[in-house]
C-alpha positions as CSV (number, residue, x, y, z in Angstrom):
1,X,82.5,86.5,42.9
2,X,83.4,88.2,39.8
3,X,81.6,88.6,36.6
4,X,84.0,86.0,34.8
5,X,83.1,83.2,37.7
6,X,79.3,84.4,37.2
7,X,79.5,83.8,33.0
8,X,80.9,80.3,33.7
9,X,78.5,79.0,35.8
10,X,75.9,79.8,33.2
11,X,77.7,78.8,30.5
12,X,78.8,75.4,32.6
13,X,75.2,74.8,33.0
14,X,73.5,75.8,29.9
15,X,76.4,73.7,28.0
16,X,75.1,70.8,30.2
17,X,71.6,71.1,29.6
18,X,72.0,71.4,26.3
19,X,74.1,68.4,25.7
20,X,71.4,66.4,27.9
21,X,68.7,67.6,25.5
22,X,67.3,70.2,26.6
23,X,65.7,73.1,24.7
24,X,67.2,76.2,26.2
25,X,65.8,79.8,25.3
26,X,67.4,83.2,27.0
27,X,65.0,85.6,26.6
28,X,67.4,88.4,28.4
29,X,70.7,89.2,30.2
30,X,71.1,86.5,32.3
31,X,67.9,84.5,32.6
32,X,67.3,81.1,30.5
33,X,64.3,78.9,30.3
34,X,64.4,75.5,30.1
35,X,62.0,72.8,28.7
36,X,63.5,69.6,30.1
37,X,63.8,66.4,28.6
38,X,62.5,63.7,30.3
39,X,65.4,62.1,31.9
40,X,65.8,65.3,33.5
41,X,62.3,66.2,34.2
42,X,61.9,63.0,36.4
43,X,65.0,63.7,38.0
44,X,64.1,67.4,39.1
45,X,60.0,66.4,39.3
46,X,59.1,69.3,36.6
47,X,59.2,69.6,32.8
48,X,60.3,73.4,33.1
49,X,63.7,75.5,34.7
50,X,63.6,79.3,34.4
51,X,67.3,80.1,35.7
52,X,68.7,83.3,36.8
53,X,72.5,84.2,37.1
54,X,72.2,87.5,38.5
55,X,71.2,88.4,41.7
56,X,68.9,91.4,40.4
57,X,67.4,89.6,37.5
58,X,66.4,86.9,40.3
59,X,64.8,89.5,42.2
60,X,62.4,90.8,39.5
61,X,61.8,87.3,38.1
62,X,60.7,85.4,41.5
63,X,59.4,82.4,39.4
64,X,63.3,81.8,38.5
65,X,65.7,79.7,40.6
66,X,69.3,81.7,41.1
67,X,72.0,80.0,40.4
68,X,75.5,80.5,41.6
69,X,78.2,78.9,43.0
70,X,77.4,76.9,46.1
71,X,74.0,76.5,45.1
72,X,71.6,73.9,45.9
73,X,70.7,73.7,42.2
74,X,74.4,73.6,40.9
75,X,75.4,71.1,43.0
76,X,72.8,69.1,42.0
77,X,74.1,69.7,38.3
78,X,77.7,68.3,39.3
79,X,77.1,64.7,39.4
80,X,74.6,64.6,36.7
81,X,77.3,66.6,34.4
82,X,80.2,64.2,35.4
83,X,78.1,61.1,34.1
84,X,77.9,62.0,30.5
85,X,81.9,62.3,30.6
86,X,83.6,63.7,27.4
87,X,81.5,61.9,24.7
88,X,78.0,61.4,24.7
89,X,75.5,60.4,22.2
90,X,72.4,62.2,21.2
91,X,69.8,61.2,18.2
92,X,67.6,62.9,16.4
93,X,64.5,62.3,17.4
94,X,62.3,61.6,14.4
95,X,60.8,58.2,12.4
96,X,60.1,58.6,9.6
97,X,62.6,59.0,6.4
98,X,60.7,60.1,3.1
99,X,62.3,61.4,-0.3
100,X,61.5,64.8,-0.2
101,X,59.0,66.7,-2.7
102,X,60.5,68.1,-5.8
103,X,63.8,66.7,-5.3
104,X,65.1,68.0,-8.9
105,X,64.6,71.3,-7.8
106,X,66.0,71.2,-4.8
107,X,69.2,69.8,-6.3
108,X,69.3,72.3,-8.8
109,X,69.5,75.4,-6.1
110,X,72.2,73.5,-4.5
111,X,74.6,73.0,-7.0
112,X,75.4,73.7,-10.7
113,X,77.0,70.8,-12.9
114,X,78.7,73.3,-15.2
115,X,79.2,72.2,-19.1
116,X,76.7,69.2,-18.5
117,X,73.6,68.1,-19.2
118,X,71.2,67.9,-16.6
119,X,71.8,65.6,-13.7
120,X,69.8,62.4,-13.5
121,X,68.9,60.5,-10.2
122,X,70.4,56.9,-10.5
123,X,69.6,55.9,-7.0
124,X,68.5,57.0,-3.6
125,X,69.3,55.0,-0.2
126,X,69.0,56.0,3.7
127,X,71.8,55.3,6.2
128,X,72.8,56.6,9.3
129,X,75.2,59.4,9.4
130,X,76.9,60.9,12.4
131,X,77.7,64.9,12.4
132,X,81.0,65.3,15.6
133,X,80.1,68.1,17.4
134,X,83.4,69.1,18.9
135,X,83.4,72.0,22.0
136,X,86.7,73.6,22.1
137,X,87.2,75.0,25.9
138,X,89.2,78.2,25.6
139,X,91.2,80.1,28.9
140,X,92.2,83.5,27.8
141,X,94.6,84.5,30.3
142,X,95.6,88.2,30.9
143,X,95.2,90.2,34.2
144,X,91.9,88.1,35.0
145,X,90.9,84.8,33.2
146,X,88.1,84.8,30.9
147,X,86.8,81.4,29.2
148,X,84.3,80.5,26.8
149,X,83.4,77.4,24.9
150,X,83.8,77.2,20.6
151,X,82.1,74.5,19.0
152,X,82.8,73.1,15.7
153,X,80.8,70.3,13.9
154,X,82.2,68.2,10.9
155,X,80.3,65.7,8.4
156,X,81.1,62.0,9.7
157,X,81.1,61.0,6.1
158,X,82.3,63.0,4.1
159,X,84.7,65.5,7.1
160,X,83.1,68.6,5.9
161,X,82.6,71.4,8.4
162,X,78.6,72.1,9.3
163,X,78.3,75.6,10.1
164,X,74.8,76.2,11.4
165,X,74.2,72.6,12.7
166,X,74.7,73.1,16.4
167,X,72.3,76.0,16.5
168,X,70.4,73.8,14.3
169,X,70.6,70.4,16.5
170,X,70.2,72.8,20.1
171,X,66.3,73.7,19.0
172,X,65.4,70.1,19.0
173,X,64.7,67.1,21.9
174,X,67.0,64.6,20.8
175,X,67.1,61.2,22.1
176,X,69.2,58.4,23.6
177,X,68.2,55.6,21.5
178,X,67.1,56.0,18.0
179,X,63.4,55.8,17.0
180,X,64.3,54.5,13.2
181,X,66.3,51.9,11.9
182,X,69.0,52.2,9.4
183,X,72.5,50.8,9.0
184,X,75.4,53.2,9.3
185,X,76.9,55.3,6.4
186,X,80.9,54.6,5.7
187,X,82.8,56.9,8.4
188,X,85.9,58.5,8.0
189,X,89.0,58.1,11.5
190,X,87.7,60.2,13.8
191,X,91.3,61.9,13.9
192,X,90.7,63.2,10.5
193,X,87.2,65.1,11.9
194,X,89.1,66.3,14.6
195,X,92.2,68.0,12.6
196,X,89.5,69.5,10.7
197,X,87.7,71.0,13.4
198,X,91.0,72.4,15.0
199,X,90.8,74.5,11.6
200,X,87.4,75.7,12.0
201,X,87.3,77.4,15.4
202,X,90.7,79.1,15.3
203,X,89.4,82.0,13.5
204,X,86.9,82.5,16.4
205,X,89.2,82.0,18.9
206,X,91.5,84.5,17.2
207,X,88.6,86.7,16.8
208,X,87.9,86.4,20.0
209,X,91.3,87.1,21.3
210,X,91.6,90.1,18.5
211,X,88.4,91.8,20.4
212,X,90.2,91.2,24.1
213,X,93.4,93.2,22.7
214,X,91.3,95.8,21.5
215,X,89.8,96.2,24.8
216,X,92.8,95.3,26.7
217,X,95.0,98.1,24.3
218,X,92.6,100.8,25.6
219,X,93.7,100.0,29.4
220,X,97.1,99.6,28.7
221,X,96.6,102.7,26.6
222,X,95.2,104.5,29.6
223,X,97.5,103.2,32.3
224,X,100.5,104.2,30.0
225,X,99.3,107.9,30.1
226,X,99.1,107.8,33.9
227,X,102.8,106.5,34.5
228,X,103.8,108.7,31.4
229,X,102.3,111.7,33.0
230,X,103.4,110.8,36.6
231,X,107.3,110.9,35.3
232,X,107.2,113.7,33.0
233,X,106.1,115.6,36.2
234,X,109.3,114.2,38.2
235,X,111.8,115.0,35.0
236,X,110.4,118.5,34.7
237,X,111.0,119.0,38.6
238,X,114.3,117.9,38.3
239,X,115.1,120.0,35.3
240,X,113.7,123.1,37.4
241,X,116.5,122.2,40.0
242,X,119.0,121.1,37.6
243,X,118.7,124.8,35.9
244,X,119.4,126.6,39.0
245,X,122.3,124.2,40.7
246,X,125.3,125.6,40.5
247,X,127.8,122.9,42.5
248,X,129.2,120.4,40.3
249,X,128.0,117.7,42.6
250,X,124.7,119.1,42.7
251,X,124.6,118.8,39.1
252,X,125.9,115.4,38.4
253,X,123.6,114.0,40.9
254,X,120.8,115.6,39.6
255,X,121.8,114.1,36.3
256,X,122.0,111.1,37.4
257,X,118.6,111.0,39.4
258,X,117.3,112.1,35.4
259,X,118.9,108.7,33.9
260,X,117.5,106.9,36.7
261,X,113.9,108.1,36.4
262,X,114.1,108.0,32.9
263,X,115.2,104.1,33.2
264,X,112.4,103.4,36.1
265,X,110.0,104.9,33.4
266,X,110.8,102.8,30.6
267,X,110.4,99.7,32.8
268,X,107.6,100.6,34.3
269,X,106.1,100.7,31.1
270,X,107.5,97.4,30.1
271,X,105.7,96.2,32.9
272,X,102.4,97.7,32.3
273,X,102.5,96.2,28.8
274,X,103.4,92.5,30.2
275,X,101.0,92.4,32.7
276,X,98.1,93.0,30.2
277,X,99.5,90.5,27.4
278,X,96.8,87.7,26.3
279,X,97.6,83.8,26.5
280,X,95.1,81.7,24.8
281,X,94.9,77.8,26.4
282,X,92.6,76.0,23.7
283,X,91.6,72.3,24.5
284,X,88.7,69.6,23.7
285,X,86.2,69.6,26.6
286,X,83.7,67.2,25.2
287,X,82.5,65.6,22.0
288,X,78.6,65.2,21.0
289,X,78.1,62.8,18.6
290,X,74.7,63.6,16.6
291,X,73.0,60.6,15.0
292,X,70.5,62.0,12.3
293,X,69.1,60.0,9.0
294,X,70.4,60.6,5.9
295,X,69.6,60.3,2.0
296,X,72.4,59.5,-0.2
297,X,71.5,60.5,-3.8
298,X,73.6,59.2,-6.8
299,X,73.7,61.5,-9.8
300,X,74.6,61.1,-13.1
301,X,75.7,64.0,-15.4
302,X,76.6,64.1,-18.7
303,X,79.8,66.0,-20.5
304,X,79.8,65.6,-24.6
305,X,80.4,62.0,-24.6
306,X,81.5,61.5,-21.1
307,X,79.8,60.3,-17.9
308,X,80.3,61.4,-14.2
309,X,79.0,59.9,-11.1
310,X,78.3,62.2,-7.8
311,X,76.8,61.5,-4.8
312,X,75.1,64.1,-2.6
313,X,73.5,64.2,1.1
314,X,70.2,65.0,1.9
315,X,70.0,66.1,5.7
316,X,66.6,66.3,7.7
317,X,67.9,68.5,10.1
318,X,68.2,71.1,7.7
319,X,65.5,69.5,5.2
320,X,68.0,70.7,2.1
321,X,71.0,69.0,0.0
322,X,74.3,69.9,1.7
323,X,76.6,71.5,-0.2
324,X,78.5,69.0,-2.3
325,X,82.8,68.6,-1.9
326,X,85.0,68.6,-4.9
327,X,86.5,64.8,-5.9
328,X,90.3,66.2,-6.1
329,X,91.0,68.7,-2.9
330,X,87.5,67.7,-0.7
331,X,86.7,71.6,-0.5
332,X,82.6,71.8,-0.3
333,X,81.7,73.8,-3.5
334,X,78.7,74.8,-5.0
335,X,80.0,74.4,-8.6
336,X,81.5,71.3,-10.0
337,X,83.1,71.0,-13.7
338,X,83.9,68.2,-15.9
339,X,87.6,67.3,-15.7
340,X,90.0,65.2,-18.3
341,X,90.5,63.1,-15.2
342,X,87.1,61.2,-15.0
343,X,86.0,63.6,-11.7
344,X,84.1,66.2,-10.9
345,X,86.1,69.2,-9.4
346,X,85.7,73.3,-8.3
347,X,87.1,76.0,-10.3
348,X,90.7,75.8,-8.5
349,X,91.1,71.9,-9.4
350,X,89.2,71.9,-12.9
351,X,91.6,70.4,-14.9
């Protein structure tokens, strides 16, 4: 098995766990521990996994379970993976929903309401909102395969990218059923959160992709010198015979032989530089829809004479205000203005 089958497995089955709710950790190269939720601890009779995917790093760790293909443990993963399919649902796993503690202040470090008076608090109500957690599978394809999952997770409400929320989401226990009751906050199509996250991991799947070449350049880079080497040598001992030929013949064949090497050459590095080229395969694996509480806080500001509405989102799983979206192009800024059009905007729509 090579290292790229080796990475998979682990990455298959830490992708699972974690989508099941578990809390993984990996404390070095190849080993993870596991606290299991409780589906899965009844399933494998213990609340704790410490998994190896490296033969060595089993040996010195003999608590751990090694885990590779064909094994007992992986094919016990299989089924249990299939079941939860391409969507599953996962909530966070708290009760309680209180208005945070110096919610002024928290506002304030959040955003500025340029040109206005200070914002007021009109009204604060709970609801349900839903963060899409979308995993992006991607094959990159050159003279082995590598792949690697790319998640992306976008505000249900309002279709703002959430950096940091799957790290976030991954250090909790979340449930199947929610513990509190709240109706749902308005959703936006589902195809819109999806466009949205296409945008967000291509720049680390062209990252990624960017790194491969680098790597890939120096092989190519290597090779290249070999073959250049290997027909500089042929050319120079044909030149050596070409230079003391003296039959017509003699020398047009030896030409010729030149023109032909010279030829070979150029192809064969045509070929080296095909064979290494990258193709990137990018598609959806699975969605994750995270259920988590959510305060909705209307604001008032004030402009000379004028009045402006704004609502902003308080989320628990990060305990702060998220950062808010301008009215007019739905970019998430930090500083609204006052515009002759009734809304507040960013600094590009300000009008």
């Amino acid at each position: 098995m090579n290292s790229f089958d080796q990475n998979f497995v682990e990455q298959f089955l830490v992708s699972f766990l974690e989508r099941a709710g578990a809390v993984v950790e990996k404390p070095r190269f190849a080993l993870v521990d596991v606290l299991l939720p409780e589906e899965l601890a009844d399933y494998f009779q213990k609340e704790e996994l410490q998994l190896a995917f490296d033969y060595e790093i089993a040996r010195e760790n003999p608590e751990s379970t090694y885990v590779t293909l064909g094994s007992h443990l992986l094919d016990e993963v299989v089924p249990l993976a299939r079941k939860y399919g391409q969507y599953t649902e996962q909530f966070w796993p708290g009760q309680e929903v209180v208005i945070p503690k110096n919610l002024d202040k928290t506002i304030s470090q959040v955003v500025t309401y340029q040109h206005c008076r200070l914002p007021r608090v009109t009204g604060i109500w709970g609801a349900e909102n839903v963060y899409y957690a979308f995993y992006f599978l991607a094959a990159f394809r050159f003279y082995e395969k590598e792949e690697e999952i790319f998640p992306a997770v976008v505000n249900g409400c309002t279709g703002l990218p959430c950096p940091g929320f799957e790290e976030r989401w991954q250090e909790l226990m979340p449930l199947e059923q929610a513990e509190y009751v709240l109706t749902r906050a308005p959703l936006l199509p589902l195809e819109q959160h999806y466009h949205t996250a296409c945008g967000e991991v291509k720049p680390w799947i062209q990252k990624k992709s960017r790194l491969l070449r680098e790597s890939i350049n120096r092989l190519v880079k290597r090779e290249q010198e070999k073959t250049n080497n290997y027909y500089r040598e042929i050319i120079s001992e044909i030149e050596t015979r070409l230079k003391k030929a003296s039959d017509e013949a003699k020398l047009e064949r030896l030409q010729k032989q030149i023109e032909a090497t010279n030829s070979e050459w150029k192809i064969r590095n045509e070929d080296i530089a095909t064979r290494y080229e990258i193709e990137a395969e990018v598609h959806l694996d699975h969605l994750v829809a995270c259920f988590i509480p959510a305060l909705f806080i209307q604001i008032e500001v004030q402009h000379k004479r004028s009045f402006y509405q704004h609502c902003l989102i308080y989320n628990y799983l990060f305990r702060d205000i998220e950062t808010p979206q301008c009215y007019i192009c739905g970019k998430a800024t930090r500083t609204l203005y006052p515009g002759n059009n009734g809304v507040l905007s960013c600094s590009d729509c300000r009008g």
